[in-house]
C-alpha positions, 0 to 999 in steps of 0.5 A: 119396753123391758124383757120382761113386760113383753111376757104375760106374767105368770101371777098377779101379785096382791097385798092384802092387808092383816085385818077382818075382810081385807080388800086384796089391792094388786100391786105387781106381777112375776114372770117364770124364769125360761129355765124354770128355777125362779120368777121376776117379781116387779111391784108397783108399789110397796106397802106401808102397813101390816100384811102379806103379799100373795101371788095368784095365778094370772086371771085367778079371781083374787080371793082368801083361799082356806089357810091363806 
C-alpha cells in the first residue's frame, strides 16, 4: 500500500463524456498535497473519447453543476 492509498482522497474524479445527459463514470481520486500547493491524482482508467474529467469533492453526489 502506497502513501497515498492510506489517505482518503480529497475528491473523486469523473469522466463525463461531451454528449446530451452524459453519465459521469468515476474513474480515480486526488489527494491534497501536506504543504498544501498541489494534489496527486491517481486514475484508474484513461478515457477513449471526447470529454472532460471533473473532480468533486469526496462524498459529493456526482452531478453537472451550472457551467460545468
Amino acid at each position: 500500500m502506497t502513501q497515498t492509498e492510506k489517505h482518503t482522497p480529497a475528491y473523486a474524479a469523473y469522466f463525463v463524456p461531451d454528449r446530451e445527459n452524459p453519465f459521469w463514470t468515476r474513474i480515480g481520486a486526488a489527494w491534497k498535497h501536506k504543504d498544501g500547493d498541489g494534489f496527486t491524482l491517481q486514475l484508474d482508467l484513461m478515457p477513449a473519447s471526447a470529454g472532460r474529467i471533473v473532480l468533486r469533492a469526496a462524498g459529493a453526489k456526482p452531478e453537472p453543476e451550472a457551467g460545468a
